[in-house]
C-alpha positions as a Markdown table, in Angstrom:
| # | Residue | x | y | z |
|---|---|---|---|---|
| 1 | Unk | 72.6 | 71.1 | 106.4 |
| 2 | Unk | 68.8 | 70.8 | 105.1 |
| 3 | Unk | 68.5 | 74.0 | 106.8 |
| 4 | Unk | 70.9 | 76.0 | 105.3 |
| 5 | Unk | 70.2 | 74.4 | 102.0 |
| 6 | Unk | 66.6 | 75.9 | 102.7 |
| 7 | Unk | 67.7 | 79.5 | 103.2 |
| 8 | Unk | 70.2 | 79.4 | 100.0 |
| 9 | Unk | 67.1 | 78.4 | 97.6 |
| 10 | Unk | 64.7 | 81.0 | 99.3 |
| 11 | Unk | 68.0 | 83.1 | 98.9 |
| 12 | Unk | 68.1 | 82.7 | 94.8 |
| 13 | Unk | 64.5 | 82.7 | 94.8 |
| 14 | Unk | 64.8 | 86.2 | 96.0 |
| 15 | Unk | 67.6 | 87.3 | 93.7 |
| 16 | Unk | 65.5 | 86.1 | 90.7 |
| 17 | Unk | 62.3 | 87.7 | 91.8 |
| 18 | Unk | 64.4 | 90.6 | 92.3 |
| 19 | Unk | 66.9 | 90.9 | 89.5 |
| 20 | Unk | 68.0 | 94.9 | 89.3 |
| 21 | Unk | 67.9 | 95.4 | 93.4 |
| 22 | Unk | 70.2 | 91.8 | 93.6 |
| 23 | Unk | 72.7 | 93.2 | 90.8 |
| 24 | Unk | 73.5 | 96.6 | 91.9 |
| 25 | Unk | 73.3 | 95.2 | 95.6 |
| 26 | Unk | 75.9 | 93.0 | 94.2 |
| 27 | Unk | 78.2 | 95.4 | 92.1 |
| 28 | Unk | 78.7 | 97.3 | 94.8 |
| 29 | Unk | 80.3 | 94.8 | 97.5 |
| 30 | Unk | 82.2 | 93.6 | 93.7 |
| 31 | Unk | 83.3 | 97.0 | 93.0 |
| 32 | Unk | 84.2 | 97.8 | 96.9 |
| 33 | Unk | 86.6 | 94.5 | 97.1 |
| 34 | Unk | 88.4 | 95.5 | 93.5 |
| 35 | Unk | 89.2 | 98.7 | 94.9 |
| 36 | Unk | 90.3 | 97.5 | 97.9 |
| 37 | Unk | 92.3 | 94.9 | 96.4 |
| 38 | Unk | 93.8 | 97.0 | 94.1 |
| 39 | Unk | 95.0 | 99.8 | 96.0 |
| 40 | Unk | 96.6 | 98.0 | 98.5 |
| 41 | Unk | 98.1 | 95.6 | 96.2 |
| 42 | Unk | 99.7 | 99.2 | 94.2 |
| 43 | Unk | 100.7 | 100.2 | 97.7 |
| 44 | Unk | 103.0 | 97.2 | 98.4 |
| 45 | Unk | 104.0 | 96.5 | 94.9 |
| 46 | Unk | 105.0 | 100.2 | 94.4 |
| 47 | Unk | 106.6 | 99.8 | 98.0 |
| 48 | Unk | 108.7 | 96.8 | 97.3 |
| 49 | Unk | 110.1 | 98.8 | 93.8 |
| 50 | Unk | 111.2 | 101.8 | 95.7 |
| 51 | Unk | 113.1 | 99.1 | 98.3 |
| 52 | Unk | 114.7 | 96.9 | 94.8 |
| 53 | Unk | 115.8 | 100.6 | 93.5 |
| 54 | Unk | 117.2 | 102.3 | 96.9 |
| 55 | Unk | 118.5 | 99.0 | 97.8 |
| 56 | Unk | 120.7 | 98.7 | 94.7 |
| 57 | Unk | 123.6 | 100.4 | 96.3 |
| 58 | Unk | 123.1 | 97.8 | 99.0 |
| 59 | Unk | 120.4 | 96.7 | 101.6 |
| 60 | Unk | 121.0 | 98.2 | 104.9 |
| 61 | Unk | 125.3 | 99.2 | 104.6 |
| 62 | Unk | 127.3 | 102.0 | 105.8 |
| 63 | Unk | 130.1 | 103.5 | 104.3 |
| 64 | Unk | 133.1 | 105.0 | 106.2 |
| 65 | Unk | 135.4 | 107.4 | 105.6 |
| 66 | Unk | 138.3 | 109.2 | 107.5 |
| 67 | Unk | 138.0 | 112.8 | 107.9 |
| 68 | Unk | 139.4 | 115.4 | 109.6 |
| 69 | Unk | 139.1 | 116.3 | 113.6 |
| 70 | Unk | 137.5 | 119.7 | 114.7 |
| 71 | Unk | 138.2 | 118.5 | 118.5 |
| 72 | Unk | 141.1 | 119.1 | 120.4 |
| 73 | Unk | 141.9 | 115.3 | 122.5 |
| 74 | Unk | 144.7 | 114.0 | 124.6 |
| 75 | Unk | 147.1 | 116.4 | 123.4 |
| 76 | Unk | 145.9 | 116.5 | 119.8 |
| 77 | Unk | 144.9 | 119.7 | 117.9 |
| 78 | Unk | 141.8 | 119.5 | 116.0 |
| 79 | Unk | 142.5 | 119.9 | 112.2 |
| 80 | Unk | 144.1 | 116.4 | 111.7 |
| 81 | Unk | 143.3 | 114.6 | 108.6 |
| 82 | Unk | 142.7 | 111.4 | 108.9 |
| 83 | Unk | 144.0 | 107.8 | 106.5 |
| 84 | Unk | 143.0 | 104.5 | 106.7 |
| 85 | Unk | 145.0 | 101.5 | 107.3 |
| 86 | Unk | 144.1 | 98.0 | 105.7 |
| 87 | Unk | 144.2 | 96.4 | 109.2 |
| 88 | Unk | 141.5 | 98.7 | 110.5 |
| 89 | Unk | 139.0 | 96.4 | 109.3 |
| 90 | Unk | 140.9 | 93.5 | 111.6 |
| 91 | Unk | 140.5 | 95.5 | 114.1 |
| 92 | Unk | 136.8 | 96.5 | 114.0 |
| 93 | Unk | 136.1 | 92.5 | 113.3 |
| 94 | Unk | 137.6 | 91.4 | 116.4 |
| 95 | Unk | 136.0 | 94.1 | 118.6 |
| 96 | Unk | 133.1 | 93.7 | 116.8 |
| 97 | Unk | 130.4 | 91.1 | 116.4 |
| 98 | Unk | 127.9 | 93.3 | 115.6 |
| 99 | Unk | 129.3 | 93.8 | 111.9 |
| 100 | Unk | 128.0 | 90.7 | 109.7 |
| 101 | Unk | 130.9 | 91.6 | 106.6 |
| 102 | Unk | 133.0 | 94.3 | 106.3 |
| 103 | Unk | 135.1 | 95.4 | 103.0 |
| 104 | Unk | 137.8 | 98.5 | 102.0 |
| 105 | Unk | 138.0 | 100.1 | 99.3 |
| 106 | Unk | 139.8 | 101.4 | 97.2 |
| 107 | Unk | 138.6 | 104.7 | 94.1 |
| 108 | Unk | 140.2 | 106.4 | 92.0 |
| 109 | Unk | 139.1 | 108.6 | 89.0 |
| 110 | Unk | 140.8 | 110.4 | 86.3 |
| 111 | Unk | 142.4 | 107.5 | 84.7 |
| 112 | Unk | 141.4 | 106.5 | 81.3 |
| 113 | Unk | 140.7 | 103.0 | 80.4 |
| 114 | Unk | 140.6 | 102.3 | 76.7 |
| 115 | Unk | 139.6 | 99.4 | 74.2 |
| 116 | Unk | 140.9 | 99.9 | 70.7 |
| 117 | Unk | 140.1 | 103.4 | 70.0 |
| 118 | Unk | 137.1 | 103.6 | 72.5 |
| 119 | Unk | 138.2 | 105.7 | 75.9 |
| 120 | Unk | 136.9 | 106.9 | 78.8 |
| 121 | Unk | 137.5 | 107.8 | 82.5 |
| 122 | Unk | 135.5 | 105.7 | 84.7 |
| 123 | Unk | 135.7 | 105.2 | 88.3 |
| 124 | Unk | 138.4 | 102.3 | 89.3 |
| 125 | Unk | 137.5 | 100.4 | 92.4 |
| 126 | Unk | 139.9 | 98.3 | 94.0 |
| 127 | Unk | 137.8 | 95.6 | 96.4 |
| 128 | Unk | 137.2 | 92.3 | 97.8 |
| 129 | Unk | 135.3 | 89.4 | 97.3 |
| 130 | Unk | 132.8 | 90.1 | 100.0 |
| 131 | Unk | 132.0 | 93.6 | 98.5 |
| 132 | Unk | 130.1 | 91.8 | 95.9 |
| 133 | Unk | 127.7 | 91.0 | 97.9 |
| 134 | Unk | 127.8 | 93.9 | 100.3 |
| 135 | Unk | 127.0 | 96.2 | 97.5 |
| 136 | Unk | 124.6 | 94.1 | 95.7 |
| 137 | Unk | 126.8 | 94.3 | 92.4 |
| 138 | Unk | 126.4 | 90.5 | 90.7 |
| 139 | Unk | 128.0 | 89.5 | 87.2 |
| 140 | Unk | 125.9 | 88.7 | 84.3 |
| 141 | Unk | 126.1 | 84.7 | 83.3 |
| 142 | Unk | 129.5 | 84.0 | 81.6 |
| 143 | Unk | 131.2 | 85.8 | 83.7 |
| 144 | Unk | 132.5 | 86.0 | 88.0 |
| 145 | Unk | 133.4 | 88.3 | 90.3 |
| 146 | Unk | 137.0 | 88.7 | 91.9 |
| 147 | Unk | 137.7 | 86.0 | 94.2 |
| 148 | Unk | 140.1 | 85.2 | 96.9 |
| 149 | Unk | 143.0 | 84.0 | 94.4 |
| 150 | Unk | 142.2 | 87.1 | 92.6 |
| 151 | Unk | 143.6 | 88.8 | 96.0 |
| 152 | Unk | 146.3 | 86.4 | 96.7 |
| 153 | Unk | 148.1 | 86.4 | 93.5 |
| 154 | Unk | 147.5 | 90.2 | 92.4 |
| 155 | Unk | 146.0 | 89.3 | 89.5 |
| 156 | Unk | 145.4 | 91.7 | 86.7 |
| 157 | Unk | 141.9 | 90.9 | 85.7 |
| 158 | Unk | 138.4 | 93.6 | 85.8 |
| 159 | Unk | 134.4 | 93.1 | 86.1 |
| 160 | Unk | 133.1 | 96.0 | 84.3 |
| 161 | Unk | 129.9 | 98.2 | 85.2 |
| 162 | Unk | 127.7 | 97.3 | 82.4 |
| 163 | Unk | 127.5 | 101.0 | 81.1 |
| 164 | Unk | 131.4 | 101.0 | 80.7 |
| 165 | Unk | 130.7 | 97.2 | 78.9 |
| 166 | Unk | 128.3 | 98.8 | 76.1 |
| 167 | Unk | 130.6 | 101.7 | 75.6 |
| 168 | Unk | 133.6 | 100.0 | 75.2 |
| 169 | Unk | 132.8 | 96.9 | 73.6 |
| 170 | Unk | 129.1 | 97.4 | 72.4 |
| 171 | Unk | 127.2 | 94.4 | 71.7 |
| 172 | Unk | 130.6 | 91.7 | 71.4 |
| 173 | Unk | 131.1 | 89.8 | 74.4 |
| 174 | Unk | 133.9 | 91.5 | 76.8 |
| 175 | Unk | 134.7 | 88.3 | 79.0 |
| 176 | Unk | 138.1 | 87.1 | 78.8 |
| 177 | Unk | 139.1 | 90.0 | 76.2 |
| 178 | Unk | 142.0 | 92.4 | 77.3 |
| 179 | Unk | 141.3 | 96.4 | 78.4 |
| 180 | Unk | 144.3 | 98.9 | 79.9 |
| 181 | Unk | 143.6 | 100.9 | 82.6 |
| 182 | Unk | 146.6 | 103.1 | 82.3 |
| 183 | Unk | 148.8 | 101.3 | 80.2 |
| 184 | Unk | 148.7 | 98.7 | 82.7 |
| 185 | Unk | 146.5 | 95.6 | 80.8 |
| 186 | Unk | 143.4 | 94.1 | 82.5 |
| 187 | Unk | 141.3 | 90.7 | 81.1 |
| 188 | Unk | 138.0 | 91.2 | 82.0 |
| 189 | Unk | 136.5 | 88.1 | 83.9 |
| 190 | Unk | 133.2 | 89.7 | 84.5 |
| 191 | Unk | 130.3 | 92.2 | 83.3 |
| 192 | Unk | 128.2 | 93.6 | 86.2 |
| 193 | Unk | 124.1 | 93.1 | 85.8 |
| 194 | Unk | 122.2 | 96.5 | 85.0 |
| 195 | Unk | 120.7 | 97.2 | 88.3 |
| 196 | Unk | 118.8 | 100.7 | 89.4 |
| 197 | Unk | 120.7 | 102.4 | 91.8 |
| 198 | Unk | 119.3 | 105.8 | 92.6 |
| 199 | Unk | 122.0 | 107.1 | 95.1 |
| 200 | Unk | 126.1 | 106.2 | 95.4 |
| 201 | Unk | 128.9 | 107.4 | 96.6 |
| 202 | Unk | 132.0 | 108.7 | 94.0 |
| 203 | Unk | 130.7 | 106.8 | 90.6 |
| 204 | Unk | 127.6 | 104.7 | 90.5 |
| 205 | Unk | 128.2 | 101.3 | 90.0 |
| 206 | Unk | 127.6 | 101.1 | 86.2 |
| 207 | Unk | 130.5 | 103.1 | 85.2 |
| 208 | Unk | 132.8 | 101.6 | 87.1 |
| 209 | Unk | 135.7 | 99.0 | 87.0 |
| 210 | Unk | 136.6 | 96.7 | 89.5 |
| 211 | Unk | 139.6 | 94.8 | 90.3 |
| 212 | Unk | 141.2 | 93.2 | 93.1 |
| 213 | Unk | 142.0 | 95.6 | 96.0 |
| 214 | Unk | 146.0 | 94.0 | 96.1 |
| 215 | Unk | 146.3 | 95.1 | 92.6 |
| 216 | Unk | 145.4 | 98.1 | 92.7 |
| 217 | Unk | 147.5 | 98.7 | 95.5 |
| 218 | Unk | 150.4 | 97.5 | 93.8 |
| 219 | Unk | 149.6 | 99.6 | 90.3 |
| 220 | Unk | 148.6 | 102.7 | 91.9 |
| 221 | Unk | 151.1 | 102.3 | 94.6 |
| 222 | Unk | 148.5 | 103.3 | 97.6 |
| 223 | Unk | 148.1 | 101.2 | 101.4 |
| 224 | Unk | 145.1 | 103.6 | 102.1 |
| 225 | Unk | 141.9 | 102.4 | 101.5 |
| 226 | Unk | 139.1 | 105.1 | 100.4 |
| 227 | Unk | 136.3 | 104.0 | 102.6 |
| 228 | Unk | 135.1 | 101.2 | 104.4 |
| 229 | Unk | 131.9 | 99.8 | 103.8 |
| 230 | Unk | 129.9 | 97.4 | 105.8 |
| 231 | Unk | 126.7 | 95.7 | 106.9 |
| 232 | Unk | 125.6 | 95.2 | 110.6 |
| 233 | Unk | 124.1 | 91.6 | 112.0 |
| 234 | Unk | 120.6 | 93.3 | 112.9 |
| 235 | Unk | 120.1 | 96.6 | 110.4 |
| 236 | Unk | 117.6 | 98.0 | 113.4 |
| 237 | Unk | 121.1 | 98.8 | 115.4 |
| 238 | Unk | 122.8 | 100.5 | 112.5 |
| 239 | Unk | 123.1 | 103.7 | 114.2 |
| 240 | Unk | 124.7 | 101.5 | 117.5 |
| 241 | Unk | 126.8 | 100.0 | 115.2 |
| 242 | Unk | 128.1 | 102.8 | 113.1 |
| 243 | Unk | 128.7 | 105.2 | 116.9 |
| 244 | Unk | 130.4 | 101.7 | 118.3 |
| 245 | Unk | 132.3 | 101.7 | 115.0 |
| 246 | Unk | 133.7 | 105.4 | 115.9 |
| 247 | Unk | 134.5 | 104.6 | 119.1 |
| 248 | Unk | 137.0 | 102.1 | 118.5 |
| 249 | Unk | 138.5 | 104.2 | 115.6 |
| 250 | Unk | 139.2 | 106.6 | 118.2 |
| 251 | Unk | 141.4 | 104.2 | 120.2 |
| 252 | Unk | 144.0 | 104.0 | 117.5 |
| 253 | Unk | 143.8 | 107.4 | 115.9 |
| 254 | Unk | 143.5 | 109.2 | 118.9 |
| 255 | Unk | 140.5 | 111.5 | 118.1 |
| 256 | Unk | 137.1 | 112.1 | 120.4 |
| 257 | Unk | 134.4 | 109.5 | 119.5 |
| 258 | Unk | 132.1 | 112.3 | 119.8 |
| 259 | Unk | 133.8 | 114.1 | 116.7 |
| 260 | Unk | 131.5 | 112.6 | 113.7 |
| 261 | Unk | 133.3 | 114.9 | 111.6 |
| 262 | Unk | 136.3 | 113.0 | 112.2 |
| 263 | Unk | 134.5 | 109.5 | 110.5 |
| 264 | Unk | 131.9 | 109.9 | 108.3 |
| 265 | Unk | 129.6 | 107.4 | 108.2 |
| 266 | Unk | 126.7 | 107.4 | 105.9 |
| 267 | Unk | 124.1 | 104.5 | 107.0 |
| 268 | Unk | 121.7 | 103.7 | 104.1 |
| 269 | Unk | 119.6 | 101.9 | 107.0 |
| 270 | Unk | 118.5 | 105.5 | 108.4 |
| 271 | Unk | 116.8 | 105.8 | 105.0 |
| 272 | Unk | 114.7 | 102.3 | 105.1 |
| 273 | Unk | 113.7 | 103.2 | 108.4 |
| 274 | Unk | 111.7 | 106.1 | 106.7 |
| 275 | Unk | 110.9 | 104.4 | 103.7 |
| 276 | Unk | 109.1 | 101.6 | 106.2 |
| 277 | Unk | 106.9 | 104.2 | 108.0 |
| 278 | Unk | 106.4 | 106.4 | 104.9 |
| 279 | Unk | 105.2 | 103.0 | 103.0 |
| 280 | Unk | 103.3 | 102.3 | 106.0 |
| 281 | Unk | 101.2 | 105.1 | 106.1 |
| 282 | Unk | 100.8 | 104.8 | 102.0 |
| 283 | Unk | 99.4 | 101.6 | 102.6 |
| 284 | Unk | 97.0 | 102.8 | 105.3 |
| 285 | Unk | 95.8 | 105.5 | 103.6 |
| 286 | Unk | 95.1 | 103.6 | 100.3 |
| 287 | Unk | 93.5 | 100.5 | 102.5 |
| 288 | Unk | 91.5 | 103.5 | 104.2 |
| 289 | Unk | 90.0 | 104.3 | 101.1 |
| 290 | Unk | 89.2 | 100.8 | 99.9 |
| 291 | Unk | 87.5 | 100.6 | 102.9 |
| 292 | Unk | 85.5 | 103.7 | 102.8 |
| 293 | Unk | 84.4 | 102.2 | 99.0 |
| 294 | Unk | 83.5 | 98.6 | 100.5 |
| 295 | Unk | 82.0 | 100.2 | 103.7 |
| 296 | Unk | 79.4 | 102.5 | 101.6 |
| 297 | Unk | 78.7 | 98.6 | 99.7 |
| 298 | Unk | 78.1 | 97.1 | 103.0 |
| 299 | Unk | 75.5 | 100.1 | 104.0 |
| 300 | Unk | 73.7 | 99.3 | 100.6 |
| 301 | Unk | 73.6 | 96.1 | 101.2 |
| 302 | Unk | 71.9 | 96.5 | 105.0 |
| 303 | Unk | 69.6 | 99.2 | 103.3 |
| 304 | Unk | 68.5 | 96.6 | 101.2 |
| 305 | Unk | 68.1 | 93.8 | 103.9 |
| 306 | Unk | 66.0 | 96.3 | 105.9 |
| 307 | Unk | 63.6 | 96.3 | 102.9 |
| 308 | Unk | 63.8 | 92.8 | 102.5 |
| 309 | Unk | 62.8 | 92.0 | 106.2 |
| 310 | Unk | 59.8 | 94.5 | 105.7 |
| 311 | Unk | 58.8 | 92.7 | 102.5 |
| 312 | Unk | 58.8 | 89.4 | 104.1 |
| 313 | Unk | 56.7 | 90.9 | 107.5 |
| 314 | Unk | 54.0 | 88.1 | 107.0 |
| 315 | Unk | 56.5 | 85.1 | 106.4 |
| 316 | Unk | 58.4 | 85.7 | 109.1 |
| 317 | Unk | 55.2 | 85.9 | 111.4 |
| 318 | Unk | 54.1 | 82.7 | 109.9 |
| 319 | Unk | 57.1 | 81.0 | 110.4 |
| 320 | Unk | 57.6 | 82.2 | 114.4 |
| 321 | Unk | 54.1 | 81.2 | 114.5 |
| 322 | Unk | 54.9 | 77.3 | 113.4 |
| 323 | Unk | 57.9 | 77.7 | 116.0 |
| 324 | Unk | 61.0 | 79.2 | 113.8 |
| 325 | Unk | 62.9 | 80.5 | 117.3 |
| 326 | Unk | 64.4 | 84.4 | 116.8 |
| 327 | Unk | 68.2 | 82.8 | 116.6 |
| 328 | Unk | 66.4 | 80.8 | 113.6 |
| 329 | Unk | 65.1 | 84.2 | 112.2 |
| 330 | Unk | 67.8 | 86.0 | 112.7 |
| 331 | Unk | 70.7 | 83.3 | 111.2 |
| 332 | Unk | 68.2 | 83.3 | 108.1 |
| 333 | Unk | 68.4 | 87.1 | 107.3 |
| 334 | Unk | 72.2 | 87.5 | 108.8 |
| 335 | Unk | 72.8 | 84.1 | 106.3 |
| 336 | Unk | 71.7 | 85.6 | 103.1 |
| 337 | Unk | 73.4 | 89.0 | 103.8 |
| 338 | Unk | 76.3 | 86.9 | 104.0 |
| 339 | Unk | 75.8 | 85.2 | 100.8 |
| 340 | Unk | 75.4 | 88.1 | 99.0 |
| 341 | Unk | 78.8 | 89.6 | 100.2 |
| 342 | Unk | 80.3 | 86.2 | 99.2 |
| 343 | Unk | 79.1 | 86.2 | 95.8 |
| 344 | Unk | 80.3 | 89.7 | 95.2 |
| 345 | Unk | 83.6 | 89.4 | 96.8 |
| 346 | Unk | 84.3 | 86.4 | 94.5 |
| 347 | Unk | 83.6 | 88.0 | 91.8 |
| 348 | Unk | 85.2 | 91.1 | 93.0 |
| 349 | Unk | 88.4 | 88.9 | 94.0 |
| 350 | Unk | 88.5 | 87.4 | 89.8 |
| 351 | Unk | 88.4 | 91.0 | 88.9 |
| 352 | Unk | 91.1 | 92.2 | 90.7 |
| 353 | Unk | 92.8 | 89.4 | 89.8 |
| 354 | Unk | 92.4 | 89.8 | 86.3 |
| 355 | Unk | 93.6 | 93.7 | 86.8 |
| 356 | Unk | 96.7 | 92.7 | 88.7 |
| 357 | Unk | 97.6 | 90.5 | 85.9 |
| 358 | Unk | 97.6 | 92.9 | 83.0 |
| 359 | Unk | 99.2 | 95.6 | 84.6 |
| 360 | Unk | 102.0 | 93.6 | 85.5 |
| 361 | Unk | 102.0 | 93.7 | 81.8 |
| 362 | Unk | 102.6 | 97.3 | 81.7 |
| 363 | Unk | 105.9 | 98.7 | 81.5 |
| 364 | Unk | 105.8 | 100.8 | 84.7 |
| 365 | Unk | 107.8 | 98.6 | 87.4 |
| 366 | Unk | 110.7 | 100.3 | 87.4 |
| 367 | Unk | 109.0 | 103.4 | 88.1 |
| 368 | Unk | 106.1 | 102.6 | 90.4 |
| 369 | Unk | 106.4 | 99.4 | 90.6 |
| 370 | Unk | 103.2 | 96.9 | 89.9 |
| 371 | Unk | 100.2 | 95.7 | 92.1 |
| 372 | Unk | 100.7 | 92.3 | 94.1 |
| 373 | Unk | 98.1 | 90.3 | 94.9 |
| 374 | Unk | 99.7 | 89.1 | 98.4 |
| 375 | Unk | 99.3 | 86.9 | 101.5 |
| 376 | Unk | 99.3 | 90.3 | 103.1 |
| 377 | Unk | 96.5 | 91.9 | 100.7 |
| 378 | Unk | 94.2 | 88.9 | 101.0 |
| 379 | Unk | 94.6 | 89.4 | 104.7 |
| 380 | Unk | 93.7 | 93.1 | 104.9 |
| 381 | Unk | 90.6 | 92.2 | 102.4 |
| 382 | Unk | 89.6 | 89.3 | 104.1 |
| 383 | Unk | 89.3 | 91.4 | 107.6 |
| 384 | Unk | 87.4 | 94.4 | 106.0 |
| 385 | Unk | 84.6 | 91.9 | 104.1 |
| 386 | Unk | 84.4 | 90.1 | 107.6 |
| 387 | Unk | 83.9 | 93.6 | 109.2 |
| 388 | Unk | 81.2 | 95.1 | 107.0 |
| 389 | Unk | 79.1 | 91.6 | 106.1 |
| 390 | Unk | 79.2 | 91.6 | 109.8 |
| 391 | Unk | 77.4 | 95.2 | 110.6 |
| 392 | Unk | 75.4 | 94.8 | 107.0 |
| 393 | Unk | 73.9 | 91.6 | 108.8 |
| 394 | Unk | 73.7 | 92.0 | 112.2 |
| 395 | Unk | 71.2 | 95.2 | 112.4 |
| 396 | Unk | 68.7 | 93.6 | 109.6 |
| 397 | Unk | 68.5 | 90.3 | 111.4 |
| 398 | Unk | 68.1 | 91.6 | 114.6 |
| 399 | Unk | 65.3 | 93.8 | 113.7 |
| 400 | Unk | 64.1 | 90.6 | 112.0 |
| 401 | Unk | 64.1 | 88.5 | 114.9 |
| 402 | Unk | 62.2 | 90.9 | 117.4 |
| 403 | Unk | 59.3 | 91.5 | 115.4 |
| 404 | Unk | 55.8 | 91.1 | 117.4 |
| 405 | Unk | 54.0 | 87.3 | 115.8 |
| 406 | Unk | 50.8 | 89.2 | 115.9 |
| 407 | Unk | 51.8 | 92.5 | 114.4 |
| 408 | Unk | 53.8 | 90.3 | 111.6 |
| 409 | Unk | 50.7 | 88.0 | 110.9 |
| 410 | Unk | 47.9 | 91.1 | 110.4 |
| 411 | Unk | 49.8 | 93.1 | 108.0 |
């Protein structure tokens, strides 16, 4: 302990006796590790917003509809349209296990639902309970979503997309007031939360009105559900999954399972496969340059060690003369390269700290999201000042260690 105590007061002796060299020595391993810090933390905060937004439709779902044949099987001619049944989805939940939830359901457009003297035409979406959460669409406090004695007893009731909300009610509470859809009368029992959703299917979510998938069966007088829409047990075998999902479709409506034209499937989890590797290499590429910034810091900062061991030539010989061992020389020099990249990188780490803060401040996270200062930043950071206070130290204290006693004591 006395001896590292030693080399830390010889250390501040030398940054006092040394003031400008010791500063910009020190800005730049502080200026390496905000960048670094920084860009990362952008790079997984702006990756993490893009998920939130993309995953507003749902986080790894597909959705299935019937279609039409283009393949001649067992007898069949190819042109056949295609209608779901409700106990489809029995069917594909007892052959299978792969599918976590599953839901039908039920659109329709073109059918005006007013308030008062406040119309419009949104999308009407007759669903289940467990499309709720399948869909990521949750109801603001005050209200609920349709539930399982919504289904049984046909109820008449509506959660509203919060865009159909403001227009018809504007700022008064809608909860537990009437609406017609038709001239049939709904009460509303929920408001949907705003959410960003940046791709749907028919209507997105916010200007649509959903009620229980018996009732609007029974008002619109359909059995055939629009689309299916589920979400697998492990979203890395969505594409397994959605062919396996085919295949046994094909045992009751006699159609090939390798006519995909027959049952579209759209599988949002292709997409987060690409957004993963695309963020990926984001992240590398913006590490990469805080790197390159902390890596030019660590240079300066062996530079200056170089001149440091040259100005200290005759202490060094004096001290290997009283018996100081090269592994002693050379933890001294490779010790005070290291406390200099500590001191920076603190204060570098407060910076970027202080940076992260206010731009979380800003209002740009719905667009690019904001910087996070994460486990997983820290990490990265961590590993590239470990990396260059290593090389910074190593050379200077090497080349420390193997100077000639005699040659050190005559100059």
């Amino acid at each position: 302990m006395d001896y590292f105590r030693t080399i830390l007061s010889e250390f501040i002796v030398d940054l006092k006796a040394q003031k400008l060299r010791a500063f910009l020595t020190t800005f730049g391993i502080i200026w390496g590790t905000v960048a670094i810090i920084v860009l990362i933390g952008f790079g997984i905060g702006f990756k993490k917003q893009t998920a939130a937004n993309m995953h507003g439709l749902g986080e790894s779902i597909s959705i299935v509809w019937p279609g039409k044949t283009t393949k001649p099987y067992q007898g069949f001619n190819s042109g056949r349209s295609l209608s779901f049944l409700e106990d489809d989805i029995d069917l594909l939940r007892s052959r299978l296990p792969e599918i976590a939830v599953i839901s039908a359901e039920y659109t329709r457009g073109n059918t005006p639902v007013r308030l008062g003297d406040n119309i419009l035409n949104p999308g009407i979406t007759g669903i289940y309970p467990q499309y709720g959460n399948i869909r990521n669409i949750n109801p603001a406090a005050g209200g609920r979503f349709i539930d399982d004695l919504d289904i049984q007893s046909r109820k008449r009731v509506a959660v509203l997309g919060d865009e159909v909300k403001t227009f018809l009610f504007k700022d008064r509470p809608a909860v537990g007031e009437v609406v017609y859809v038709g001239d049939v009368p709904f009460t509303v029992i929920g408001v949907m939360n705003a959410k960003t959703q940046p791709s749907s299917y028919n209507t997105r979510d916010k200007d649509r009105i959903f009620i229980p998938a018996t009732t609007f069966s029974a008002v619109f007088g359909t059995i055939h559900p629009t689309n299916f829409v589920f979400k697998p047990v492990d979203p890395t075998r969505s594409e397994e999954v959605g062919k396996r999902v085919r295949e046994v479709l094909s045992t009751r409506y006699k159609f090939d399972p390798k006519d995909e034209d027959a049952i579209w499937i759209w599988d949002t989890a292709e997409f987060d496969k690409f957004s993963f590797y695309l963020f990926l290499a984001i992240n590398i590429f913006l590490g990469l340059i805080g790197s390159f910034t902390l890596g030019v810091a660590g240079l300066g900062v062996a530079n200056i060690m170089f001149i440091v061991v040259q100005e200290r030539i005759k202490e060094i010989g004096v001290k290997r003369a009283v018996g100081a061992k090269k592994l002693n020389i050379m933890i001294q020099f490779f010790t005070e390269t290291f406390f200099i990249i500590l001191l920076g990188s603190s204060v570098g780490f407060l910076i970027a700290f202080g940076i992260i803060q206010v731009v979380q401040l800003l209002p740009i996270k719905e667009y690019v999201g904001t910087p996070q200062m994460s486990w997983e930043v820290l990490a990265v950071t961590v590993s590239v000042l470990a990396i260059v206070g290593l090389s910074a130290g190593l050379m200077p204290a090497r080349r420390a260690a193997n100077l000639d006693v005699v040659d050190c004591l005559r100059t």
